[in-house]
C-alpha positions in Angstrom: 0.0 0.0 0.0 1.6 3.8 -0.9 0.1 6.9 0.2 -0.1 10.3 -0.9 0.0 12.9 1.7 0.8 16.6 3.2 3.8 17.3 5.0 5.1 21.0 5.6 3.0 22.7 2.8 3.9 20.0 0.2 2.8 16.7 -1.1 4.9 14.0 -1.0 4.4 10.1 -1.7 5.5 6.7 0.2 5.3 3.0 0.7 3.7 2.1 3.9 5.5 0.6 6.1 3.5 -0.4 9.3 0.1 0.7 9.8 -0.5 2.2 13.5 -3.6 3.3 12.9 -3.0 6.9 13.7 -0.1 7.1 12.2 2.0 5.6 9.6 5.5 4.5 8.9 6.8 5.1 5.2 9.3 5.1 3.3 9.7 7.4 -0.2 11.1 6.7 -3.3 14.7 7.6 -2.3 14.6 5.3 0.6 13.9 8.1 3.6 11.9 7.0 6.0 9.8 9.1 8.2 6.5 9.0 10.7 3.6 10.7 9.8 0.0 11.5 10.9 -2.5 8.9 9.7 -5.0 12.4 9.2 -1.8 13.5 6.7 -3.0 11.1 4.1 -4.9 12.2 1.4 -5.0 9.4 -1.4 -4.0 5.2 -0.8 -3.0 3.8 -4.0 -1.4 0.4 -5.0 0.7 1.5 -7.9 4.4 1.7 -8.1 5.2 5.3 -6.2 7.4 6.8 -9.9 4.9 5.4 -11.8 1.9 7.8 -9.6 4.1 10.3 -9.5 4.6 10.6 -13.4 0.9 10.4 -14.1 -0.2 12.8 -11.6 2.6 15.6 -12.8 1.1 15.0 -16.2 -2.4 15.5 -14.8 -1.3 18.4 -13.2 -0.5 19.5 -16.6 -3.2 18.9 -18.4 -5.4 20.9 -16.2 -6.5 24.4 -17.5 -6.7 26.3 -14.5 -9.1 28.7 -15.6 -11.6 25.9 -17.1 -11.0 24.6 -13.5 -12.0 27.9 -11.5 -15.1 27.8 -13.7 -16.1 24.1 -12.9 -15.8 25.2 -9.2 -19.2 26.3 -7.2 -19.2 29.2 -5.1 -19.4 26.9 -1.9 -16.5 25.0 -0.6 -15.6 21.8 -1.6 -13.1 18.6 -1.5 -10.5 17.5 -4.7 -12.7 14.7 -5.2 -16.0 16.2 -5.6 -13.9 18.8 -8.2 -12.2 16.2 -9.4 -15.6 14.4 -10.4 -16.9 17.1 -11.7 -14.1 18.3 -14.0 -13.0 14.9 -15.5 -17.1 13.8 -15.8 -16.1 10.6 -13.8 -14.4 9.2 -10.6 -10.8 9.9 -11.2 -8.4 7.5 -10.8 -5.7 8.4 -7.8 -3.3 10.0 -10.0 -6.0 11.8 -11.4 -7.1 12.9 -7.8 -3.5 13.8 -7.2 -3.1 16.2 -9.9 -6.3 17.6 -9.7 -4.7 18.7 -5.6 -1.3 19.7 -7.0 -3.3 22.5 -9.6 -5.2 23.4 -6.6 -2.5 23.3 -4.8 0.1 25.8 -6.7 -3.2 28.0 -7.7 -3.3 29.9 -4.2 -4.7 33.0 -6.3 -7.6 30.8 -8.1 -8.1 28.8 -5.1 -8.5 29.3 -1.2 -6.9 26.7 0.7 -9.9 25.8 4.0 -8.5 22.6 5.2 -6.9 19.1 4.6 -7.7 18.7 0.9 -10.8 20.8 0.9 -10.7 24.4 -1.1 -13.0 27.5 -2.0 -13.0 29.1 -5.6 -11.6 33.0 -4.8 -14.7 35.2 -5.8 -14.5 36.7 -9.2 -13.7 40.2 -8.4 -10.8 38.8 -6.1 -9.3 36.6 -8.7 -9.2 39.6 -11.2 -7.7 42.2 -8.9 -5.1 39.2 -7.8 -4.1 38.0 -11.7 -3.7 41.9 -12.2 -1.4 42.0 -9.5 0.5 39.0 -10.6 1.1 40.8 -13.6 1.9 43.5 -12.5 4.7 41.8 -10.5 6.0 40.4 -13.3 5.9 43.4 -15.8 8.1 44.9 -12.7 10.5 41.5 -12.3 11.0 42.0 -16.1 11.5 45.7 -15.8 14.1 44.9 -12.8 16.2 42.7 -14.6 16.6 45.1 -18.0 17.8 47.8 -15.6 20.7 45.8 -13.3 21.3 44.5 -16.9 21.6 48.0 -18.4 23.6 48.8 -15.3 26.0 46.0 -15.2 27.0 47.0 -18.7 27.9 50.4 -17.1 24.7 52.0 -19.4 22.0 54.6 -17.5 18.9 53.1 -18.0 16.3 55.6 -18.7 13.9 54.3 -16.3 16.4 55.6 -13.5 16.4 59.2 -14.5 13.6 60.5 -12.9 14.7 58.9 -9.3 18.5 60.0 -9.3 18.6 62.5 -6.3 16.0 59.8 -4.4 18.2 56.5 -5.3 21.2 58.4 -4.2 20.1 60.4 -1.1 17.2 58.4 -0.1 16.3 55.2 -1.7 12.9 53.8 -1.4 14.0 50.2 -1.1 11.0 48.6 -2.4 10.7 50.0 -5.8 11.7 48.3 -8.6 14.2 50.9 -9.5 16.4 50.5 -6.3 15.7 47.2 -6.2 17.4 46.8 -9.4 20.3 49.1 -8.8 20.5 47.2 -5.8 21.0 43.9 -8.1 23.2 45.2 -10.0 25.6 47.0 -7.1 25.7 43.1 -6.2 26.6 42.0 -8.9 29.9 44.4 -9.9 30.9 45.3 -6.5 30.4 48.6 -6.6 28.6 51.2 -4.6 25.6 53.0 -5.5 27.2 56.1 -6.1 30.3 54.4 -7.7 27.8 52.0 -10.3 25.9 55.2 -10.6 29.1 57.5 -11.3 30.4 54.6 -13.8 27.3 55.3 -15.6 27.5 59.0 -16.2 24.8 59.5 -13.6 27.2 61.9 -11.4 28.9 64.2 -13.7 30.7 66.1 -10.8 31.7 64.8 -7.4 31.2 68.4 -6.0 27.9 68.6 -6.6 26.8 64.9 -5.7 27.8 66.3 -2.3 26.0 69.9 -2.6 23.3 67.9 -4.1 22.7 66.3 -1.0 22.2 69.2 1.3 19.6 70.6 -1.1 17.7 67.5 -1.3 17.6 66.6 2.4 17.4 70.2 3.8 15.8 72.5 0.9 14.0 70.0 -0.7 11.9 72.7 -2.7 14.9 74.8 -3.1 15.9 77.4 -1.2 14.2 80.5 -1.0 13.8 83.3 -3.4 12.4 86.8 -2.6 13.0 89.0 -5.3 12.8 92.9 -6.0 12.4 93.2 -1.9 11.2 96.3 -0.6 12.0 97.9 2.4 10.0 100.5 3.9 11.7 103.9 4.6 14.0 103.9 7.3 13.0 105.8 10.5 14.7 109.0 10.2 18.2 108.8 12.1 20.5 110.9 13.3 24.3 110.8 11.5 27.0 110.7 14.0 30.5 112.3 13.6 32.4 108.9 13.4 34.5 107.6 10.4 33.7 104.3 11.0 35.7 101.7 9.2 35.4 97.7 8.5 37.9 94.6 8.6 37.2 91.3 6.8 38.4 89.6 4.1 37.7 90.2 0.3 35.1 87.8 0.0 32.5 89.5 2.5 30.2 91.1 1.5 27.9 90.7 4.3 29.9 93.5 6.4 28.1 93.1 10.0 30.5 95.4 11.9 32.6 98.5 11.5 34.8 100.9 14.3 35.3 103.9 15.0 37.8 105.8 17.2 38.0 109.6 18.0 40.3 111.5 20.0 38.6 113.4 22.8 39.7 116.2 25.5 42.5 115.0 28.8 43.8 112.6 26.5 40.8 110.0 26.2 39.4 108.6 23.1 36.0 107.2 22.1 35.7 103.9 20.4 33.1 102.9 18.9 31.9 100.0 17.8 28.5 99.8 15.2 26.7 96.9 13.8 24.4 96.7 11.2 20.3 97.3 11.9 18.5 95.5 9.6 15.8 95.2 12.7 15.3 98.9 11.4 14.0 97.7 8.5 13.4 94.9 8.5 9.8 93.9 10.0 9.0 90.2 11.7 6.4 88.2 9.7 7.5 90.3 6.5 8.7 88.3 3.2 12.3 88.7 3.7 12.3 88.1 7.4 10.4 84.9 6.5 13.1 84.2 4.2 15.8 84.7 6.4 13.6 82.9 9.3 13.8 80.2 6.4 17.8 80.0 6.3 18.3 81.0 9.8 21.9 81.3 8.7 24.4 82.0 6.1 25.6 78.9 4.4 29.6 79.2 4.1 31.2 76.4 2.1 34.8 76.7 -0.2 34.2 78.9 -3.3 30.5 79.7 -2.6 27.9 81.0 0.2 24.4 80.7 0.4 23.2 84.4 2.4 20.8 84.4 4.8 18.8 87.3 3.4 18.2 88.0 -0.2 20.8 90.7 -1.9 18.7 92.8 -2.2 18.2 93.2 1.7 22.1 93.0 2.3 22.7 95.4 -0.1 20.7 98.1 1.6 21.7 97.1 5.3 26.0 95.8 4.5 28.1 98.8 6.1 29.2 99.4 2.5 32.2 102.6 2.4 31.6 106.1 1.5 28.0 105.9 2.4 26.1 106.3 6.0 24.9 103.4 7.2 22.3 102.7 9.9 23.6 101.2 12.9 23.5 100.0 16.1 26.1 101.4 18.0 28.0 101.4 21.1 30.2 103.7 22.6 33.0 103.6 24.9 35.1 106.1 26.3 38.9 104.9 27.4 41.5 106.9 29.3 45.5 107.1 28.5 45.3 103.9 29.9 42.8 102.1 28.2 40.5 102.3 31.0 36.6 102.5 30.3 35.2 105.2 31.9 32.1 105.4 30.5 29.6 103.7 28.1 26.6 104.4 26.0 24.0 102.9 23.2 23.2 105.1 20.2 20.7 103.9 17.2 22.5 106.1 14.1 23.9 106.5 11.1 27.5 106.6 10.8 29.6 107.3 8.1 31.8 104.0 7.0 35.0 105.6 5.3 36.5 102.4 4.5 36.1 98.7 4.2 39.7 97.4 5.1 40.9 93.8 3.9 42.9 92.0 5.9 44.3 89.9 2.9 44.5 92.2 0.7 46.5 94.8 2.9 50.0 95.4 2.2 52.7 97.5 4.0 51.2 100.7 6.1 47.3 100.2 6.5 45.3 102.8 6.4 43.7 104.1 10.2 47.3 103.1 11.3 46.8 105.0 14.3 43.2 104.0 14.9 44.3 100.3 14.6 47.4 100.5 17.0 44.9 102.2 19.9 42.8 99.8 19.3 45.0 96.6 19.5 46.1 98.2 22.8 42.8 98.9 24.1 42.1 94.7 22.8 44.7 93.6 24.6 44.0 94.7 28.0 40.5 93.7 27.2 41.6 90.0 26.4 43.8 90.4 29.8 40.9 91.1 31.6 39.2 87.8 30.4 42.2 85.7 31.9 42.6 84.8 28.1 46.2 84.4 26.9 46.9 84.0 23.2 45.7 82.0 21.1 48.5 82.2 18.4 48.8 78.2 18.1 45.7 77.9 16.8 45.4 77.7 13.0 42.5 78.9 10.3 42.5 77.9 7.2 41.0 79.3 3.8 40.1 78.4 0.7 40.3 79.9 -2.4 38.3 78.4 -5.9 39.6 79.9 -9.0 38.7 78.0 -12.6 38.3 74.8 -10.5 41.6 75.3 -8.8 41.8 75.1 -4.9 44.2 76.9 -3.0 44.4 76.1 0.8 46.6 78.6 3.2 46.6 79.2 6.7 46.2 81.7 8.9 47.4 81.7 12.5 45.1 83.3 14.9 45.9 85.9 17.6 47.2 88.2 14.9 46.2 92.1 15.3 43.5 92.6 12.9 41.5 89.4 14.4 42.6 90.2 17.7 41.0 93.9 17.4 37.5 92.0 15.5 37.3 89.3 18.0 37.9 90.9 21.3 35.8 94.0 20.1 32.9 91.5 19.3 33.4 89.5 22.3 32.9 93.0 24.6 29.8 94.3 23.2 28.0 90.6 23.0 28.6 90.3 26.8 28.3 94.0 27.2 24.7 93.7 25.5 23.7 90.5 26.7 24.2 91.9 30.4 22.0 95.2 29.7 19.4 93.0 27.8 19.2 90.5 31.4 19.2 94.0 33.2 16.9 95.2 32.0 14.6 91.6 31.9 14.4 91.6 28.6 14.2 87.8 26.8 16.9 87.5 24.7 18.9 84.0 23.5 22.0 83.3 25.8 25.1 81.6 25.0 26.6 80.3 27.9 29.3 77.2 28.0 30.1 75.5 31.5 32.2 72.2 31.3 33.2 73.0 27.7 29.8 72.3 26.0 28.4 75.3 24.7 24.5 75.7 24.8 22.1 78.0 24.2 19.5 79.4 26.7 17.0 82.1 27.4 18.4 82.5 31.1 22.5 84.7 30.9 24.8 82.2 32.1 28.4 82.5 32.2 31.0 81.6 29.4 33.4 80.1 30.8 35.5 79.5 27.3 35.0 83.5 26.9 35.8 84.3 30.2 32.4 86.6 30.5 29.8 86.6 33.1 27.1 86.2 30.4 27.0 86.4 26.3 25.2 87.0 23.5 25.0 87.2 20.0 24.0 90.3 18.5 26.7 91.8 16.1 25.8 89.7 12.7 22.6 89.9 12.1 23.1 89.9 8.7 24.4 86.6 8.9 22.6 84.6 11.9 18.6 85.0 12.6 19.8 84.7 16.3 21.6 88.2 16.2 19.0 89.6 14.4 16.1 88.7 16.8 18.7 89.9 19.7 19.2 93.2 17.8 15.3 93.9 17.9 15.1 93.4 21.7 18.1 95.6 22.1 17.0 97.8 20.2 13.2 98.2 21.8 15.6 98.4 25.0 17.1 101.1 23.9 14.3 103.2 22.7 12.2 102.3 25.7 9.6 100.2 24.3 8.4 96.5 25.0 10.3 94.0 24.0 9.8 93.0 20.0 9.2 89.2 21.1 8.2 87.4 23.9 9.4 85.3 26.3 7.5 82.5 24.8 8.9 83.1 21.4 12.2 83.0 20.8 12.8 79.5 22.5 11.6 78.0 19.2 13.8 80.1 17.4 16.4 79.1 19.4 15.8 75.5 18.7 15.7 75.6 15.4 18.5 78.0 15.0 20.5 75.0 16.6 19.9 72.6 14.6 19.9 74.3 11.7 23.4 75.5 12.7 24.8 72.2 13.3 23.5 71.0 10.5 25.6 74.1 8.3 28.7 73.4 10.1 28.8 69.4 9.4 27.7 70.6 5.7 30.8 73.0 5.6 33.1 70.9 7.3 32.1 68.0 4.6 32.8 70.3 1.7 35.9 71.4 3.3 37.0 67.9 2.9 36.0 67.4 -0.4 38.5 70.5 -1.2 41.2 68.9 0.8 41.1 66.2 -1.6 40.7 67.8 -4.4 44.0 69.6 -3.6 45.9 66.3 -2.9 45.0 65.3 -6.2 45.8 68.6 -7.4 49.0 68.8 -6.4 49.7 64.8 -7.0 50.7 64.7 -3.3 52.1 61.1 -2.9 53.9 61.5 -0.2 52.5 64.1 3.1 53.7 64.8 6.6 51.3 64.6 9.4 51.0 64.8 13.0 49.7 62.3 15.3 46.5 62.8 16.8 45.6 59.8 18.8 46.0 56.3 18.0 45.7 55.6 14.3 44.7 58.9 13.4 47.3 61.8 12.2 46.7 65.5 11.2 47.9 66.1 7.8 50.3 69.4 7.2 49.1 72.6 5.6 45.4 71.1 5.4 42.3 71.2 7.6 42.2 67.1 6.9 42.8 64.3 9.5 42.8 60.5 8.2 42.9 57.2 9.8 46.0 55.6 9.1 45.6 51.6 9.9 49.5 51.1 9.8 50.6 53.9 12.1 52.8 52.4 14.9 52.5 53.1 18.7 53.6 56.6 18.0 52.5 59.5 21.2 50.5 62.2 20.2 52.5 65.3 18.3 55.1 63.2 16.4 55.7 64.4 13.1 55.4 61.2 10.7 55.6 60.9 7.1 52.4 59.3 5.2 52.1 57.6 1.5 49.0 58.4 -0.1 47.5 55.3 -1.9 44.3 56.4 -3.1 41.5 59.1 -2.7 37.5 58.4 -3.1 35.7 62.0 -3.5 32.6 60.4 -3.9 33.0 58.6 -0.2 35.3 61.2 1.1 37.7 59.0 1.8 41.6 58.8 1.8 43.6 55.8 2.2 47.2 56.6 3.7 49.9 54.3 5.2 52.5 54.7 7.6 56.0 55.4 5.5 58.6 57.1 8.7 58.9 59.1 11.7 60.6 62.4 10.6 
């Protein structure tokens, strides 16, 4: 006796071997053996098992599904009462078991509702699932052209339209990344490496720049054209010449100075910072378009403003023109003393915009600069800050494609004079703003982590009992909303936002400026590369960092170097450059000597 029965979803066939009434011994044609469930047994026949097993495949065969489904009632029912009714007679057992093997492997025609009993799917069911099935395999075809296409290094068509999402953010059950997928299997590669093989990435730089637009200005960023201010309120032009210091490429000039030589041998200095508050109203389109940026975007070679041009250009301390301001005023004794202090809201005349890199030989406002590096220095003295003249800045230059990457050391007196000027009136503000209880947004830093807050703290890094930004608010949306509550401070009016407001600025001011900083520091990566190709550096020195990291010489770029020895931090070693991916940002350097 053989039987035919169901055993983990399948149907298999056996010689009985001892019959224990519930359950059965058999043995199949290959000679396994196995224990099954006497209620497993669909068909007993006395055949030979190959020669069942032949006949029911070809029954299976035979069987037009569809012509099945239509012999079917609507009411459930066992293979042998279908099987009756399809082959007009009692089928014979290899008949019955190919009539359950198309019933079986027809899960879309047929619903399965127990041991060898079945339900025909409704007609409206059956459609919608053969559609699908199609579907499916319209898409499996689809799939297969494009990892062909890409394999042979060719941009299928069908990808075009989902670049930026396949790169930046796949959706990993469409047939498009599942195919790219396939094919990155198959070569080896990447997605962006495939994808860059097959002309898909033109230009490394702006795979990466592409990548900040897509994931933080998805709809681009924003645009307000032909912006227009209202007049400004009629202010009164003070007798400074003010003048700036920054380097060529600004053009969003926040600050400026001033210093004027007064009666017993004092001078006033003054320091003045663009007022765009003065113009510039909350809710109106270009504050919602600098709300929308929150920040200037600085990268190598390019910048992305945080208001339109048109607003800069009317509120940049441009020379040879008055420019409203914010200013204050300090007046210093022969020793560089304050003695007194004061707020004005004015216009001052800027007579010049000074360069740092573009000075050569005897600046102009020599003597200005000199009492003013003085005045800085006992400022910085007072903070318990020494100098910071170890500490290295780096620019970059973009000219036809070419990068050029020098350094600048810091402490030197023209950033001395900006820094320890800026540093004065942001604590100098910050503590008339928490004064006089107006809300404001705090920087304080306790432990070294830096942190923003609506309650003054102190800075310990600064050395200041509380800080604030508020002298570039044409470059950060914090400053600016800082400069409106100064300025209602100063004129004596409430305070332009509440203290319910400007946490959520604050918040997304944060984020938003961590999330420019990682963007520039990625880009200034991608330049460090660049340059090593550039140049055809093979061969670099470094310094050690920490374990199996070293700082590279003359560049802002620090690699991981797998074959550095147990070397202590600060040794100057000598690294061979094996290859650079600009695509993954990646440099692969090993150890050559210790210099």
């Amino acid at each position: 006796m053989n039987v035919f029965y169901e055993e983990d979803g399948a149907f298999r066939a056996g010689t009985v071997l001892a019959d224990n009434t519930t359950s059965l011994q058999v043995e199949s044609s290959h000679g396994k053996r196995s224990k099954i469930k006497a209620s497993s047994v669909l068909i007993r026949f006395d055949e030979s098992l190959s020669a069942f097993l032949e006949k029911a495949q070809h029954a299976a065969e035979a069987i037009d599904t569809d012509f099945l489904w239509e012999c079917c009632s609507p009411d459930e029912f066992s293979f042998e009462e279908l099987g009756k009714e399809y082959f007009g007679h009692s089928p014979s057992a290899s008949e019955s078991a190919g009539i359950l093997t198309r019933l079986h492997h027809s899960p879309m025609y047929f619903y399965k509702k127990g041991k060898g009993r079945y339900k025909a799917a409704p007609p409206e069911a059956l459609k919608a699932a053969l559609a699908s099935a199609e579907k499916k395999r319209k898409q499996a075809e689809l799939q297969a052209s494009i990892a062909l296409e890409l394999v042979n290094r060719k941009l299928p068509e069908a990808l075009v339209p989902h670049l930026p999402d396949l790169l930046y953010d796949p959706e990993k059950n469409s047939v498009e990344y599942k195919a790219l997928f396939q094919a990155c299997q198959e070569t080896g590669l990447s997605v962006p490496h495939l994808l860059a093989e097959c002309g898909a990435i033109p230009s490394s730089h702006d795979y990466h720049l592409n990548r900040f637009f897509f994931e933080h200005f998805p709809k681009g960023l924003p645009i307000t054209e032909n912006c227009e201010i209202p007049p400004l309120p009629d202010l009164p032009l003070g007798d400074a010449k003010a003048f700036s210091i920054d380097d060529s490429a600004t053009t969003e000039i926040d600050d400026a100075f001033s210093v004027k030589a007064l009666k017993d041998g004092h001078f006033r200095i003054g320091i003045h910072i663009a007022a765009p508050s003065l113009g510039i109203a909350q809710d109106s389109a270009i504050d919602a378009h600098a709300l929308r940026m929150l920040s200037t975007v600085y990268i190598p070679g390019q910048k992305y403003t945080m208001m339109p041009s048109d607003a800069i250009e009317v509120f940049t301390l441009a020379e040879n023109r008055p420019c409203p301001v914010v200013s204050l005023y300090l007046e210093i004794d022969g020793e560089s003393e304050i003695v007194a202090s004061w707020n004005a809201i004015e216009r001052v005349e800027v007579a010049a915009n000074l360069r740092h890199d573009a000075m050569d030989g005897q600046a102009p406002f020599s003597d200005e600069l000199d009492l003013l590096l003085k005045f800085c220095e006992k400022l910085e003295a007072s903070r318990g800050k020494g100098n910071n003249a170890n500490q290295i800045d780096y620019t970059f230059r973009i000219e036809d494609d070419r990068i050029s990457i020098g350094e600048r050391r810091r402490g030197e007196p023209l950033d001395k004079i900006v820094s320890e000027l800026m540093i004065y009136a942001n604590a100098e503000w910050a503590k008339q703003l928490s004064e006089k209880g107006f809300p404001a947004i705090y920087r304080a830093q306790n432990n070294g982590k830096v942190r923003q807050d609506i309650r003054p703290g102190p800075h310990q890094g600064l050395g200041v009992a509380q800080y604030a930004w508020t002298t570039s608010p044409l470059r950060r949306y914090v400053d600016l909303a800082n400069q409106r509550q100064l300025v209602s401070m100063i004129q004596g009016e409430a305070p332009a936002y509440g203290r319910e407001e400007l946490p959520v600025i604050m918040r997304d001011f944060d984020e938003t400026y961590e999330i420019y900083g990682n963007f520039q520091r990625t880009m200034e990566r991608y330049w460090c590369l660049r340059w090593l190709i550039q140049e055809n550096i093979s061969t670099i020195k470094g310094t050690v960092q920490r374990e199996n990291w070293v700082k590279l010489d003359g560049i802002p770029l620090s690699c991981k170097v797998p074959s550095l020895p147990d070397l202590a931090p600060g040794t100057q070693v000598v690294l061979q450059v094996d290859h650079i991916d600009l695509l993954e940002l990646h440099i692969s350097a090993r150890f050559a000597e210790k210099v």
